[in-house]
N, C-alpha and C positions, 0 to 999 in steps of 0.2 A: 545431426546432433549426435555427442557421443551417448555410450549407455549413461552414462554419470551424469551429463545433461537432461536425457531425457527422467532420470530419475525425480533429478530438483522440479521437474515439472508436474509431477505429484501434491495437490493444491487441494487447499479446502474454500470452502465459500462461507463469511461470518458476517452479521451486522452487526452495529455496534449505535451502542447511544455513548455520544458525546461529549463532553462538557470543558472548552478551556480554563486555564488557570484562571485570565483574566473575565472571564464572562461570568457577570455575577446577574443577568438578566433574570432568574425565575429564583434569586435565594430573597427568602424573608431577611429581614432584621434578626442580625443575631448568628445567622444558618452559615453555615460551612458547606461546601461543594461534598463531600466528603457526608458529609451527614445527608444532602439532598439528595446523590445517588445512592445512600444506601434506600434512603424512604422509595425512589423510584423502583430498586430491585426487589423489593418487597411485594411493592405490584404487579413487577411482570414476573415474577418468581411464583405469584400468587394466581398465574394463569392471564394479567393482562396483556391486550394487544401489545407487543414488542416495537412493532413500528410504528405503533400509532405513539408512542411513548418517545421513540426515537426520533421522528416527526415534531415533536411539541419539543423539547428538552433540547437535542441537540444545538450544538453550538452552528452558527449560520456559516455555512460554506463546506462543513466537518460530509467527509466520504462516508457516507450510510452501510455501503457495502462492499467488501472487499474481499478478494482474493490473492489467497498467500500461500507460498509454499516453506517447509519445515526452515528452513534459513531465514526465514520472513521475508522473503524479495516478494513485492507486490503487484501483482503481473497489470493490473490494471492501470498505477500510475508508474510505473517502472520505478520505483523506490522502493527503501528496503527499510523494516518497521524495527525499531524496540524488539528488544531479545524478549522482554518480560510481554508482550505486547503476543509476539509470536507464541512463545510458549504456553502462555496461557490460549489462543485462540485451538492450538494445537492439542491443547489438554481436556477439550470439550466433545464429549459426541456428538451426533447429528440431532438438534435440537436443544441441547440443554445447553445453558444459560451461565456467564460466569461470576462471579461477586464481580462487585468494582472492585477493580484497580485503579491505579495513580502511575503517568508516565512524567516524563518530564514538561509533555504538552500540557496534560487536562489529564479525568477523570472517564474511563470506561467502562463500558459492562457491553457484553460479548454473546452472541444469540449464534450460537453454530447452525448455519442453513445448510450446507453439504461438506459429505466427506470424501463421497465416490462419485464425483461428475465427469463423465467420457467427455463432454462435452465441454466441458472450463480443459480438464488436462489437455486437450485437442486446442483449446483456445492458447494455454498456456505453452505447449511445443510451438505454436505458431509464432506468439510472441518473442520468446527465446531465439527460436531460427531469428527471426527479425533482427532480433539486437546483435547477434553473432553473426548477419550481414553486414549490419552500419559499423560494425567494428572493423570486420575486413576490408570496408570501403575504406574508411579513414586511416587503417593502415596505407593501402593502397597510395590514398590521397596524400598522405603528408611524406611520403617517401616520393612520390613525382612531383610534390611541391617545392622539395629540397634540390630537387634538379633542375631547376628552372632558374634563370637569371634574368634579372627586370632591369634594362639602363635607364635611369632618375632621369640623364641628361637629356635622353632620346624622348622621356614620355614612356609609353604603352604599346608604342608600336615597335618598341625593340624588345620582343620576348623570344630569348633563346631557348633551345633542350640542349643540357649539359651531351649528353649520351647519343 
């Protein structure tokens, strides 16, 4: 990895409570998502359990905990998050809490678990080499795939190398 790679692998660790647009499973009559997470941050703002809240609340299938680095690329499902999504995870010290937000998915609120982990950055370098292998393979692969001629007429059993 170059330095500028290994730099992007500089990642913090955040939970996060949930809630999709569509998921209207724990609002009263009347209640707005948007007003429900503020009442939730209120609780965990107020000292309660963060994941036992993110546990009850969250939307069903929503990634509890994530790791991301300053770009928002998320080393855990190799996607890469909302700027507003990053900047705020990024804006949090080690423990403190962030207001909801609103992305274009749902509704979040944001629990900084780590800021200095040897152990996610060592994970997250591992990752990156990873993906900056399977890119030089498919390099590789679609350039001797372009050399290769397949005869229709013959079937499978006529495969030439150009070269």
């Amino acid at each position: 990895l170059t330095d500028e790679e290994k730099k992007a692998c500089k990642v913090i660790k955040v939970s996060q409570i949930y809630i999709a647009n569509d998921d209207d499973t724990h609002l009263s009559e009347g209640q707005s998502l948007e007003k429900l997470m503020k009442s939730i941050y209120k609780s965990v703002n107020a000292g309660e359990d963060f994941d036992t809240w993110a546990g009850a609340y969250s939307s069903k299938g929503a990634q509890r905990v994530i790791v991301l680095n300053k770009d928002g690329y998320c080393f855990d499902t190799d996607a890469s998050l909302e700027a507003d999504f990053s900047k705020t995870a990024w804006s949090l010290g080690e423990g403190e809490i962030s207001e909801p937000f609103k992305t274009e998915y749902g509704w979040h609120i944001l629990k900084c678990v780590s800021t200095d982990d040897p152990d996610l950055e060592k994970e997250a370098m591992e990752a990156a080499f990873d993906r900056k292998k399977e890119l030089f393979f498919d390099e590789i692969y679609q350039k001797k795939l372009s050399e290769i001629i397949v005869s229709e007429e013959e079937g499978w059993e006529t495969v030439k190398l150009l070269k």
